[in-house]
Structure formats: C-alpha cells, structure tokens
mmCIF file of the N, C-alpha and C atoms, coordinates in Angstrom:
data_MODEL
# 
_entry.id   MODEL 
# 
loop_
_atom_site.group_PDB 
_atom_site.id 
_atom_site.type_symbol 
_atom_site.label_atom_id 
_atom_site.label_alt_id 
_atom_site.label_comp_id 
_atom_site.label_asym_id 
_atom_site.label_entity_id 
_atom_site.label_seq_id 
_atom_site.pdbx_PDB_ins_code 
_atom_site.Cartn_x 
_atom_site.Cartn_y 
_atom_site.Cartn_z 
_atom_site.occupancy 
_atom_site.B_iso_or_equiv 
_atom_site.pdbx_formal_charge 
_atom_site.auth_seq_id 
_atom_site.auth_comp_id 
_atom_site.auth_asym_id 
_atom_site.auth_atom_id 
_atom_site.pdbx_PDB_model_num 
ATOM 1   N N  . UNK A 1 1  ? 18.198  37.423 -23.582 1.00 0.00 ? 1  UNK A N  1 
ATOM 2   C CA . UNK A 1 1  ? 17.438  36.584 -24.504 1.00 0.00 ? 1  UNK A CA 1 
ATOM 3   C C  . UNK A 1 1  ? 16.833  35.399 -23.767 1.00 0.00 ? 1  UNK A C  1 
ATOM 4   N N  . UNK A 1 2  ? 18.156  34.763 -22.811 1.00 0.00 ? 2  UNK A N  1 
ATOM 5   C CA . UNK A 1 2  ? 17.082  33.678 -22.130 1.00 0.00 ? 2  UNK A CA 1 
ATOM 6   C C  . UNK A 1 2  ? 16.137  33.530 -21.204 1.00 0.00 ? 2  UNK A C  1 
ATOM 7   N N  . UNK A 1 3  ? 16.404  34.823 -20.391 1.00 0.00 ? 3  UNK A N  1 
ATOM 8   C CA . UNK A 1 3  ? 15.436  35.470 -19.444 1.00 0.00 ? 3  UNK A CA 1 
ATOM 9   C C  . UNK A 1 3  ? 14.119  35.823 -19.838 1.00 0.00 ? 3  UNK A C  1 
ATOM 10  N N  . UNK A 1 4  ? 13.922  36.400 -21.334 1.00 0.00 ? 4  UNK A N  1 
ATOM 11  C CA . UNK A 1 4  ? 13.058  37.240 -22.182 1.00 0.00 ? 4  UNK A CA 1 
ATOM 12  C C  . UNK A 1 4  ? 12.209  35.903 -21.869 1.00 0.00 ? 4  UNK A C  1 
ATOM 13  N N  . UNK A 1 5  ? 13.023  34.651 -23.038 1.00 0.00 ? 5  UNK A N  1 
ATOM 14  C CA . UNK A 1 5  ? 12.399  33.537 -22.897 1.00 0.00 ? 5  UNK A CA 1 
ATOM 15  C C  . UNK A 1 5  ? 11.293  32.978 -22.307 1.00 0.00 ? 5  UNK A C  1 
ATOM 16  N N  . UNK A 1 6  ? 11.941  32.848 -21.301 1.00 0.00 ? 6  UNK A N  1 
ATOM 17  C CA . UNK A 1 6  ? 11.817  32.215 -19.844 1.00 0.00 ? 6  UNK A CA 1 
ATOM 18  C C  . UNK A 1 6  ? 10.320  32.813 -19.272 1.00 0.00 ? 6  UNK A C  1 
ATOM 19  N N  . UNK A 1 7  ? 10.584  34.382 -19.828 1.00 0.00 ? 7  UNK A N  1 
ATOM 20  C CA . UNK A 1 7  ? 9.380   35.016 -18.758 1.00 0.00 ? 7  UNK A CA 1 
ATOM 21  C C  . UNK A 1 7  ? 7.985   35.229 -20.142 1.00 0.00 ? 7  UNK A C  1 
ATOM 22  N N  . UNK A 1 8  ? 8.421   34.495 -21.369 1.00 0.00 ? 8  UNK A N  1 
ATOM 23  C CA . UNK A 1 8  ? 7.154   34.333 -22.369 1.00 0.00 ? 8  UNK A CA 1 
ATOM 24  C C  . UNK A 1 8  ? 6.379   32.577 -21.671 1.00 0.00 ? 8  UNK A C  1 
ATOM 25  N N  . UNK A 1 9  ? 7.811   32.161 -21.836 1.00 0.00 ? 9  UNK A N  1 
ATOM 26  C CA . UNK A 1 9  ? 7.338   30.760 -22.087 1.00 0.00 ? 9  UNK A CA 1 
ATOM 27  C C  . UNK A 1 9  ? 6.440   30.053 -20.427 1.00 0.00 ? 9  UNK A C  1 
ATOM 28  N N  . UNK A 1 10 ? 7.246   30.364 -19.404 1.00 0.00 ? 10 UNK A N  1 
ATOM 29  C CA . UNK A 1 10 ? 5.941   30.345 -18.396 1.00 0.00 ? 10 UNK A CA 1 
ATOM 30  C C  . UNK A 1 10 ? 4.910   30.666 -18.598 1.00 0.00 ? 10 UNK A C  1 
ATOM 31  N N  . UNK A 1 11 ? 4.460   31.977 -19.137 1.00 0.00 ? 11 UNK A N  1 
ATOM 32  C CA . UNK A 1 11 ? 2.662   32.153 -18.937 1.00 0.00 ? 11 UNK A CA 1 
ATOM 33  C C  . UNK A 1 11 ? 2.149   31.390 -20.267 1.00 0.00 ? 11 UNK A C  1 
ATOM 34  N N  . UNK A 1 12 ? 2.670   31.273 -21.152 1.00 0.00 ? 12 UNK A N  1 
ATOM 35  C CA . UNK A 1 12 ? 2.337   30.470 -22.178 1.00 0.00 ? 12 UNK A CA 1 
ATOM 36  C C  . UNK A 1 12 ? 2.421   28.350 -21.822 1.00 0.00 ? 12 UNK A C  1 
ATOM 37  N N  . UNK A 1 13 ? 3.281   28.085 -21.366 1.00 0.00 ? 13 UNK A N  1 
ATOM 38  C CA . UNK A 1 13 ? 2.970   26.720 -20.397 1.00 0.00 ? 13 UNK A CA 1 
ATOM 39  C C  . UNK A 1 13 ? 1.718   26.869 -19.672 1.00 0.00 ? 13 UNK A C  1 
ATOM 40  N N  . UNK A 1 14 ? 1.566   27.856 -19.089 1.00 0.00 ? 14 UNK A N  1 
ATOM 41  C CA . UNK A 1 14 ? 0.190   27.551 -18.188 1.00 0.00 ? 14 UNK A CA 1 
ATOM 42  C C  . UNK A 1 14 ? -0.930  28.124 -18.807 1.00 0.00 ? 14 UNK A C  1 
ATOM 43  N N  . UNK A 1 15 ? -0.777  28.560 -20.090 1.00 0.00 ? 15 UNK A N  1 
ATOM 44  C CA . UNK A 1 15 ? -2.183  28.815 -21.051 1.00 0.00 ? 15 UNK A CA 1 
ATOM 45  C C  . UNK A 1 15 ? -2.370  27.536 -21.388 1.00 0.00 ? 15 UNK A C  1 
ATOM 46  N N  . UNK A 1 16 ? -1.364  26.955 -21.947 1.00 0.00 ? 16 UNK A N  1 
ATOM 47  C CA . UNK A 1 16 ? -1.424  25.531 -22.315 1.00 0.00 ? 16 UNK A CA 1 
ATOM 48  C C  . UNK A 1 16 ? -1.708  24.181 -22.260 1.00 0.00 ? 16 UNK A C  1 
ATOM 49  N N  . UNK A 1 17 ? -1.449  24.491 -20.789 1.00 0.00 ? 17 UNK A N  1 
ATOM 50  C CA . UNK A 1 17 ? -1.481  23.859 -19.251 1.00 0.00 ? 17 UNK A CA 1 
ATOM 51  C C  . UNK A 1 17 ? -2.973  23.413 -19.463 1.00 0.00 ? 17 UNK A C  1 
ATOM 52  N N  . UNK A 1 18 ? -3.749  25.348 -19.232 1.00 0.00 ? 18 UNK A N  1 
ATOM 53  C CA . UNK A 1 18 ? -4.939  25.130 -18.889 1.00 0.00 ? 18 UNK A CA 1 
ATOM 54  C C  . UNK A 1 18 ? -6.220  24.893 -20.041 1.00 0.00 ? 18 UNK A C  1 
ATOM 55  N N  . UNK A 1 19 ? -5.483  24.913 -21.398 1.00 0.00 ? 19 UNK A N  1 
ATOM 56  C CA . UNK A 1 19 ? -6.204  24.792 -22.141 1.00 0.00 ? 19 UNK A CA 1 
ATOM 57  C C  . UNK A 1 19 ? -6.423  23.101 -22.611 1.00 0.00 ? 19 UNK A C  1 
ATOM 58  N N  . UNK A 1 20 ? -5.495  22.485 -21.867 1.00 0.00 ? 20 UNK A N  1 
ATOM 59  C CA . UNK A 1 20 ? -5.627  20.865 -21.984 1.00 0.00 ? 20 UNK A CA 1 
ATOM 60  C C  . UNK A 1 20 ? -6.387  20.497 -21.413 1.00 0.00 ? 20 UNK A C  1 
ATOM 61  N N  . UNK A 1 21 ? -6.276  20.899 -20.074 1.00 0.00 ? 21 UNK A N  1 
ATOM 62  C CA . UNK A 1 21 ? -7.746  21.010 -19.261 1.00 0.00 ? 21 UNK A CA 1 
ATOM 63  C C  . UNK A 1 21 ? -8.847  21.254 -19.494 1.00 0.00 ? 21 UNK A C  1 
ATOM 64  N N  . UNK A 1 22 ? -9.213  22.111 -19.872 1.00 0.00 ? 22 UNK A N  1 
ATOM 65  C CA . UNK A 1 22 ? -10.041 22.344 -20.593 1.00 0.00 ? 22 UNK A CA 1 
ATOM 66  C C  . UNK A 1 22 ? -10.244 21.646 -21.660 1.00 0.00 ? 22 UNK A C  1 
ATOM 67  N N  . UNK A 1 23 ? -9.919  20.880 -22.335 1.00 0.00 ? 23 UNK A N  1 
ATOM 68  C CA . UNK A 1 23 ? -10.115 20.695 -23.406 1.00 0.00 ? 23 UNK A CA 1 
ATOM 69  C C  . UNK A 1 23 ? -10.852 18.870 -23.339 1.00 0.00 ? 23 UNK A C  1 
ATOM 70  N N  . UNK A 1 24 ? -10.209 18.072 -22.373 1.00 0.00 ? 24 UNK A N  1 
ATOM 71  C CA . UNK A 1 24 ? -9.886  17.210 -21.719 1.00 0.00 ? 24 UNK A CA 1 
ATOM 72  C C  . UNK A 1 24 ? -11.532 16.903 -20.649 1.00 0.00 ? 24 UNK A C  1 
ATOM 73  N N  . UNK A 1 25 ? -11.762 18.465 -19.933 1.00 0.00 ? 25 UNK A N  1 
ATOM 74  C CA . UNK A 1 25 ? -13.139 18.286 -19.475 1.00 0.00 ? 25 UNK A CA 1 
ATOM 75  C C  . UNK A 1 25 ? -14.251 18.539 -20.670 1.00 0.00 ? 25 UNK A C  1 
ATOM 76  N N  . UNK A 1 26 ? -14.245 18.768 -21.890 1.00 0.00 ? 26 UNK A N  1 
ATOM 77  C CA . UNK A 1 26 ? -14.761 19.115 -22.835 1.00 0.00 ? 26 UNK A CA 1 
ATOM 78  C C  . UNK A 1 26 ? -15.131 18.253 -23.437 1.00 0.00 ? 26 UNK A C  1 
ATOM 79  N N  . UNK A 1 27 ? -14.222 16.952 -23.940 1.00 0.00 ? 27 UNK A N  1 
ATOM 80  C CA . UNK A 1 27 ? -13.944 16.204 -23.869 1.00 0.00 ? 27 UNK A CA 1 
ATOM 81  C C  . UNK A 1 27 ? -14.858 14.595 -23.521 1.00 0.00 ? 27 UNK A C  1 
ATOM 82  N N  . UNK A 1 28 ? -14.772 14.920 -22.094 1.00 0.00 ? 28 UNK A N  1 
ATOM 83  C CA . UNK A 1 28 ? -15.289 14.018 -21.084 1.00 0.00 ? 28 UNK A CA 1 
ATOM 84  C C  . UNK A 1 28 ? -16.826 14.289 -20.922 1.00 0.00 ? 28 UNK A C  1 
ATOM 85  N N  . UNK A 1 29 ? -16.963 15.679 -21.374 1.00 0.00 ? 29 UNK A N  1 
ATOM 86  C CA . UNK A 1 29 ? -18.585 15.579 -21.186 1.00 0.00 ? 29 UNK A CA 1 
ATOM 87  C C  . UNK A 1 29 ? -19.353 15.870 -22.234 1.00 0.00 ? 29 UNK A C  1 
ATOM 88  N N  . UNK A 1 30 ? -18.340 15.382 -23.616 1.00 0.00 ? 30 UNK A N  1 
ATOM 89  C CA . UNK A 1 30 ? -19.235 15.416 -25.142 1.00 0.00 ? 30 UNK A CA 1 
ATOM 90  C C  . UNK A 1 30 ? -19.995 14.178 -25.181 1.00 0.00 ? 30 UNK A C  1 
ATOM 91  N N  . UNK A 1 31 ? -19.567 12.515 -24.485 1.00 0.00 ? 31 UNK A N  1 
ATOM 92  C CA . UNK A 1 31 ? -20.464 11.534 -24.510 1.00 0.00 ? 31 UNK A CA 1 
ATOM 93  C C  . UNK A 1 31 ? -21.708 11.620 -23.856 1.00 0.00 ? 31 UNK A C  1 
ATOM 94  N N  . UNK A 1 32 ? -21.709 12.371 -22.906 1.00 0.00 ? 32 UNK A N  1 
ATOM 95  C CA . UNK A 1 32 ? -22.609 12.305 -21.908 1.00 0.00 ? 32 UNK A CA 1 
ATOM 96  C C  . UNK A 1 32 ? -24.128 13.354 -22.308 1.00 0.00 ? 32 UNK A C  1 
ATOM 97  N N  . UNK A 1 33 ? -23.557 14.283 -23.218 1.00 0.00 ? 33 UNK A N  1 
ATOM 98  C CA . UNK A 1 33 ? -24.787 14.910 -23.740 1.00 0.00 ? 33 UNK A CA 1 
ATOM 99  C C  . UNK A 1 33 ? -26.203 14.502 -24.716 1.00 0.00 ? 33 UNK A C  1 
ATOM 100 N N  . UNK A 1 34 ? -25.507 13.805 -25.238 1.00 0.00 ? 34 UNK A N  1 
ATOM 101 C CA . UNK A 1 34 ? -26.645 13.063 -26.016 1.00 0.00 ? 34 UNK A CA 1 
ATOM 102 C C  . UNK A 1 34 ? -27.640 11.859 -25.014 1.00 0.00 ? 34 UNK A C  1 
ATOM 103 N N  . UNK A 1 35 ? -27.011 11.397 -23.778 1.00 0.00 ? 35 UNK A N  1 
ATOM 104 C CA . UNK A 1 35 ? -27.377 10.882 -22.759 1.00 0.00 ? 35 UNK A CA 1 
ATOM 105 C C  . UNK A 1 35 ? -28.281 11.734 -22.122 1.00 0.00 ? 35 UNK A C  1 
ATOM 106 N N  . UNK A 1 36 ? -28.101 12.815 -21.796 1.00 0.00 ? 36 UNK A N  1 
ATOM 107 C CA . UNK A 1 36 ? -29.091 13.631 -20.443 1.00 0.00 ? 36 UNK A CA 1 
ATOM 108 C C  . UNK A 1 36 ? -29.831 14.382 -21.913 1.00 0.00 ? 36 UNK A C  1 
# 
C-alpha cells in the first residue's frame, strides 16, 4: 500500500510541480500582453 503510494504520488508531485510552473509563467506574462 505504501509503495503503491509512493510510486502514484511522485509522478503526480511533478505534474504538480510542473503545472505551478506553468501556471506561474502564465501568470507573469498576462500583464505584459495588453502592453506589446
């Protein structure tokens, strides 16, 4: 069970990971559009 865990919850941390990122550069370049 905790192994099962373990081997969901890593690739799901780094979906997560990368979807902050993403989200974060998304983000950062919603002010800038009405600019250019």
């Amino acid at each position: 069970m905790t192994a099962r865990f373990a081997d969901l919850a890593r690739p799901l941390a780094t979906v997560v990971a990368a979807f902050t990122v993403a989200a974060m550069m998304v983000g950062a370049a919603v002010p800038v559009l009405p600019i250019a």
